[in-house]
C-alpha positions as MATLAB code, in Angstrom:
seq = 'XXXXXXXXXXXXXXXXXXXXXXXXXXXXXXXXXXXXXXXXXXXXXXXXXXXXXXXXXXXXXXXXXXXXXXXXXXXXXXXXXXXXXXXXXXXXXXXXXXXXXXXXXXXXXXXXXXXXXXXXXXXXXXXXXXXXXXXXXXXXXXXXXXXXXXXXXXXXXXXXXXXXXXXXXXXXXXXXXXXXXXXXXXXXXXXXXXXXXXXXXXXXXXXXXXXXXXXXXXXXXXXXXXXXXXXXXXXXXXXXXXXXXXXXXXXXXXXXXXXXXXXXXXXXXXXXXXXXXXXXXXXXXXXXXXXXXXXXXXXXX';
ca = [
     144.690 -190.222  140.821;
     144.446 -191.757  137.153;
     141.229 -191.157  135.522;
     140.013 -194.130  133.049;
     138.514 -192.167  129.557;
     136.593 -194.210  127.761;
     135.736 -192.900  124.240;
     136.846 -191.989  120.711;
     140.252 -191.383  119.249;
     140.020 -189.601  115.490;
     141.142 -187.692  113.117;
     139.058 -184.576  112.584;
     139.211 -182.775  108.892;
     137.478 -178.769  109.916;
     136.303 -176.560  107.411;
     134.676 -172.942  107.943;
     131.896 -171.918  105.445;
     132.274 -168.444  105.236;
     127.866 -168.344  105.437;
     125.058 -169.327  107.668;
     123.742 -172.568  107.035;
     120.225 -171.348  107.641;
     120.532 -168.815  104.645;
     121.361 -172.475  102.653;
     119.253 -175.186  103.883;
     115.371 -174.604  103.233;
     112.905 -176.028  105.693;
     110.411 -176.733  102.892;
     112.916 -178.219  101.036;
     114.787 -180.468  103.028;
     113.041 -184.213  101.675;
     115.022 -183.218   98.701;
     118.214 -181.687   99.842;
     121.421 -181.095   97.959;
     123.369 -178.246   99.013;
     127.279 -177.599   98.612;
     129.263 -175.683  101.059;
     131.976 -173.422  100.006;
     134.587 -173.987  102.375;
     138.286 -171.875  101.533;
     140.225 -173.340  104.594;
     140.985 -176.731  105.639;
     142.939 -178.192  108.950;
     143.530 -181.863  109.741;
     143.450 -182.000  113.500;
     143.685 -185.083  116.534;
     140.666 -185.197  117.888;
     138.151 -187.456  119.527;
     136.594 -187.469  122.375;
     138.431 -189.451  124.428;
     141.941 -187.812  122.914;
     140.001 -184.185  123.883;
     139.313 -184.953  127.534;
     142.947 -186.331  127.793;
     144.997 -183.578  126.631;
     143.038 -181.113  128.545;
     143.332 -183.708  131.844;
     146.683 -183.968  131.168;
     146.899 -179.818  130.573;
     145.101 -179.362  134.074;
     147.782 -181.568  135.712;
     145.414 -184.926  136.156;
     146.104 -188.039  135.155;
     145.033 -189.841  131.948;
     144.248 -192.886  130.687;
     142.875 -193.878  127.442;
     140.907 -196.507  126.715;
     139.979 -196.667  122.795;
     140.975 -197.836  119.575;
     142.745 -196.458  116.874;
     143.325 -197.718  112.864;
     146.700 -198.368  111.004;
     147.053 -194.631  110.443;
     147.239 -193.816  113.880;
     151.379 -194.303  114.987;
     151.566 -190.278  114.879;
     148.657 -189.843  117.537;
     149.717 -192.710  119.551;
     153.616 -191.284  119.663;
     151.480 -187.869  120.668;
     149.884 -189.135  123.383;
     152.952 -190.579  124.779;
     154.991 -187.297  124.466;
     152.489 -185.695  126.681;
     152.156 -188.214  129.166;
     148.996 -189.625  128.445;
     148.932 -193.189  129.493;
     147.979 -195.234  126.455;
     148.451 -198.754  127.727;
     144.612 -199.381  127.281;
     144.614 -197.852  123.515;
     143.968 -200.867  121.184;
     145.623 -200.951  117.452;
     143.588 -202.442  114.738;
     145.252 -202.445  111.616;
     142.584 -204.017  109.687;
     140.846 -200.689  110.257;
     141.658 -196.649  109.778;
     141.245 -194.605  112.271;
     137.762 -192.958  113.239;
     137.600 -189.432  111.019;
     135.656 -186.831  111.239;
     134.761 -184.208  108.780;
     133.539 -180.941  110.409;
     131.868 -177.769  108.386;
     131.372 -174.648  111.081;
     129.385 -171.793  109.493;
     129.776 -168.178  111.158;
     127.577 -168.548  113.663;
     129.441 -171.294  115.532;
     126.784 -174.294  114.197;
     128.417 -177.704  112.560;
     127.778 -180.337  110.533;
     129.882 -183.740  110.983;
     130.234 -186.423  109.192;
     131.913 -189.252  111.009;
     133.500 -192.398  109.618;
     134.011 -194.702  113.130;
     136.622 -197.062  111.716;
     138.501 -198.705  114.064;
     136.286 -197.412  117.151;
     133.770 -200.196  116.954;
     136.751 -202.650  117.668;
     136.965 -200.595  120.739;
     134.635 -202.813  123.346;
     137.032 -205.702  122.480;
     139.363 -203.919  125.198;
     137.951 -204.253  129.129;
     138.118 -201.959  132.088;
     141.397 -203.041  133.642;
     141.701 -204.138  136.986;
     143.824 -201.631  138.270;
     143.464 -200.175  141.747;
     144.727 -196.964  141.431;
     141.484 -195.968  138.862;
     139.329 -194.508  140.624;
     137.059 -192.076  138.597;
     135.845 -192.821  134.723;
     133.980 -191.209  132.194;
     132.280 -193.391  129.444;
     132.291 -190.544  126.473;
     130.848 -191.368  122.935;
     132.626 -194.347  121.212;
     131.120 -197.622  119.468;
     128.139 -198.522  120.736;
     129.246 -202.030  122.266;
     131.738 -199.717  123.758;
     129.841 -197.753  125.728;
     127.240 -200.310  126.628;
     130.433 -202.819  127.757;
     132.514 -200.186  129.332;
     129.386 -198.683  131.186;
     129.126 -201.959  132.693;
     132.406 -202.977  133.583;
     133.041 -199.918  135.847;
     129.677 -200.239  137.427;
     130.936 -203.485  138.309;
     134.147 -202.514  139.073;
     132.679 -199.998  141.252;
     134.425 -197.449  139.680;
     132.560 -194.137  139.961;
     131.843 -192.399  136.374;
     130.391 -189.623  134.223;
     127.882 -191.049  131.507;
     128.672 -188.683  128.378;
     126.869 -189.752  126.116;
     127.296 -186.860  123.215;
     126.706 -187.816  119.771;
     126.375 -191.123  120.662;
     123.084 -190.602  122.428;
     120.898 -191.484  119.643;
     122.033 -194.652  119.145;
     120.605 -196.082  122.613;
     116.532 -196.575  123.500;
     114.941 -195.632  126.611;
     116.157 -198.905  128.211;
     119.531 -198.757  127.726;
     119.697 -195.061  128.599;
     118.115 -195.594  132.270;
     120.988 -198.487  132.513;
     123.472 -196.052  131.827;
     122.185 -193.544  134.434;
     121.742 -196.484  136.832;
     125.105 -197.815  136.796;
     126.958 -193.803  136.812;
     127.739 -191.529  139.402;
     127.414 -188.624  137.099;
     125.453 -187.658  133.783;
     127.003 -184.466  131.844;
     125.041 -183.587  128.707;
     124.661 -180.434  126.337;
     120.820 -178.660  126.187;
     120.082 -180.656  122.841;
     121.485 -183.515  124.585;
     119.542 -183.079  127.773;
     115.990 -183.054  126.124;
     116.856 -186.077  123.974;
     117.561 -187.732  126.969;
     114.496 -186.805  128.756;
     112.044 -188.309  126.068;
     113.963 -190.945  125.692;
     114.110 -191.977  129.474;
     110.805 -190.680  130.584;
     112.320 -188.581  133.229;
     113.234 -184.775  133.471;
     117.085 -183.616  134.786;
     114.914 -182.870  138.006;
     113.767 -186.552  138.144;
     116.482 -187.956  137.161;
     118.836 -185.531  140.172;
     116.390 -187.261  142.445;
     118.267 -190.409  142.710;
     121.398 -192.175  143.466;
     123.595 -189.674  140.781;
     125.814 -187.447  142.843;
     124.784 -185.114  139.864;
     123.209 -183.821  136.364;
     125.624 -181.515  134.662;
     123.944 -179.342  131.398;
     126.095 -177.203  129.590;
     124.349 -174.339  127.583;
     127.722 -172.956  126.168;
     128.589 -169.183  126.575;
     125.899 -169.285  128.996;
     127.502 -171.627  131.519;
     125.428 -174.744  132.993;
     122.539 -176.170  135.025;
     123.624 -177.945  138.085;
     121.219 -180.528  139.054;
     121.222 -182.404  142.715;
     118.459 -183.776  144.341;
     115.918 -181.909  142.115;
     117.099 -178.444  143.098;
     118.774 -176.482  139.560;
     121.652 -174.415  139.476;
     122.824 -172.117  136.983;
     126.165 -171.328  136.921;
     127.005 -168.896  134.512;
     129.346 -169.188  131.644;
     132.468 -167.090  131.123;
     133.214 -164.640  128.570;
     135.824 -165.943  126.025;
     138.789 -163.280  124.679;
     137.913 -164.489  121.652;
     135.421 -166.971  119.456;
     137.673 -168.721  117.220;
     136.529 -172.304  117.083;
     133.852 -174.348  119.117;
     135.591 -178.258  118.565;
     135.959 -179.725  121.543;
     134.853 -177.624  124.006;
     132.470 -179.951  125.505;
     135.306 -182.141  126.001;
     137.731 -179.290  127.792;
     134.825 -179.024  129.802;
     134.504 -182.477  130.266;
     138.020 -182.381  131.428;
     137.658 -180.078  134.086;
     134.485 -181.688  135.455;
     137.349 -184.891  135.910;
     139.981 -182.764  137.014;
     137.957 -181.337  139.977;
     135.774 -184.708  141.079;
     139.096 -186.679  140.725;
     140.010 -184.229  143.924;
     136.793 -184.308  145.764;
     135.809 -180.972  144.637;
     131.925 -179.594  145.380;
     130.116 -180.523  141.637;
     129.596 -176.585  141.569;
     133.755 -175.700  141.590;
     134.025 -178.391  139.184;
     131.637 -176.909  136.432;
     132.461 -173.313  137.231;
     136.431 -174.520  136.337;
     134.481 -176.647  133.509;
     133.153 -173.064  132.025;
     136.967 -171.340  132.750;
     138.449 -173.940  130.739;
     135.959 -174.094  127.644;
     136.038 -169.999  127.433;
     139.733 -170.839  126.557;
     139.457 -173.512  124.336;
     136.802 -171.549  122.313;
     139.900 -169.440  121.758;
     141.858 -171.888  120.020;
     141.696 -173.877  116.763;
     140.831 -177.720  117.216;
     140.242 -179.596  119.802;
     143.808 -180.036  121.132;
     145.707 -177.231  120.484;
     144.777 -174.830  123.217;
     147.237 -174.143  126.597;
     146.527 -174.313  130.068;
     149.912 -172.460  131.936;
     149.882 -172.746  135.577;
     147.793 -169.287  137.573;
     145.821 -169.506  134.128;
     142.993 -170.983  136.377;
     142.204 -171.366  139.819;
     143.224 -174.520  140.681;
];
């Protein structure tokens, strides 16, 4: 069954400063901040959110499709997408615009800073939920704010069942807008930062919110696993241990990806995140956001 992913194509630049950030960045200091981060090694990866959830979909064995926008720089990633069999007949081409970039600094103790150029992706709402009949599951991940606010919309009305994600992008939405989003999804998947940010905003705790319509309230606390939220009652499902730490980019999505993967088959929410956690302890093993392999008895699928 094709999934609809609504969200961000881009170009991410990583860089590892061989440091903590905390050791850098003084609290009492920070209304006049200029600091420089060493950083010896560079990658340019494909990346977005949108571009993660696909490849990992597409990795599990689901179905893709993309819905986003992408500059005159992005021919390479669109030919990519193709040659795994990501459907990109809903990826829009502006070439008035580069592609969305981000610029990533990890210190050793897994934190980042990004800096994010969105380029093309605020062209991105000028592309509609299709009517199709075979989508039947969406996620509406962080993209341009018109985006999200369109897209959010359109499958409500469409009465296509979705995950709100709203990542990054969370800040850029009030109170009001935020209880649309949660009125019109099926789902709500957020990190722990993401989770109380949501909270304030809304006025109502993941317990509150649970108690509703949403079929669920997914947290992820990385290497510890996730809340489960439904009907009030919490969860915790507990993370799994990676082989190795190599790179946190893009787990959220992998996980992301997995949550898909399993509602897509009518999967219990708790199977989903528990294959949600399987998948981002390998994906922390990898480099970049897209780089990472899922061979078949790898999981339990």
């Amino acid at each position: 069954m094709p999934a609809l992913i609504c969200g961000s194509l881009a170009f991410d630049t990583i860089t590892t400063f061989h440091g903590r950030f905390a050791q850098q960045i003084l609290p009492d200091q920070v209304h006049i901040l200029n600091v420089s981060f060493l950083v010896p090694t560079l990658r340019r990866e494909f990346g977005g959110c949108a571009g993660n959830i696909a490849y990992t979909l597409a990795q599990l064995g689901g179905e893709p499709v993309v819905m986003a926008a992408l500059g005159n720089d992005g021919a390479e990633y669109l030919e990519r997408m193709r040659a795994l069999g990501i459907d990109t007949s809903c990826v829009r081409v502006e070439p008035g615009h580069y592609t969305a970039q981000a610029i990533i600094i990890t210190d050793t103790d897994n934190n980042q800073i990004t800096a994010f150029h969105p380029g093309a992706m605020m062209q991105a709402h000028l592309t509609p939920v299709p009517a199709r009949a075979d989508l039947r599951i969406g996620i509406v991940a962080p993209d341009g704010r018109d985006a999200m606010l369109q897209h959010a919309e359109q499958l409500h009305a469409a009465g296509i069942p979705f995950v709100f994600d709203p990542g990054q992008g969370l800040p850029m939405f009030d109170g009001a807008e935020l209880r649309r989003f949660v009125a019109q999804a099926s789902w709500v998947a957020v990190n722990d930062y993401e989770a109380r940010l949501l909270a304030e905003r809304t006025g109502q705790s993941m317990a509150e919110m649970s108690r509703s319509h949403l079929r669920g309230v997914v947290v992820t606390l990385g290497a510890d696993g996730c809340e489960l939220w439904q009907q009030g009652e919490r969860l915790h499902v507990p993370g799994v241990p990676a082989a190795e730490v190599v790179d946190p980019t893009g787990c959220g999505d992998a996980f992301r990806a997995a949550l898909l993967y399993g509602l897509e088959r009518g999967w219990p929410l708790q199977r989903c995140v528990e294959l949600g956690n399987r998948v981002g302890a390998l994906k922390i093993a990898c480099r970049g956001g897209q780089n990472h392999r899922i061979e078949r008895g790898m999981l339990p699928l």
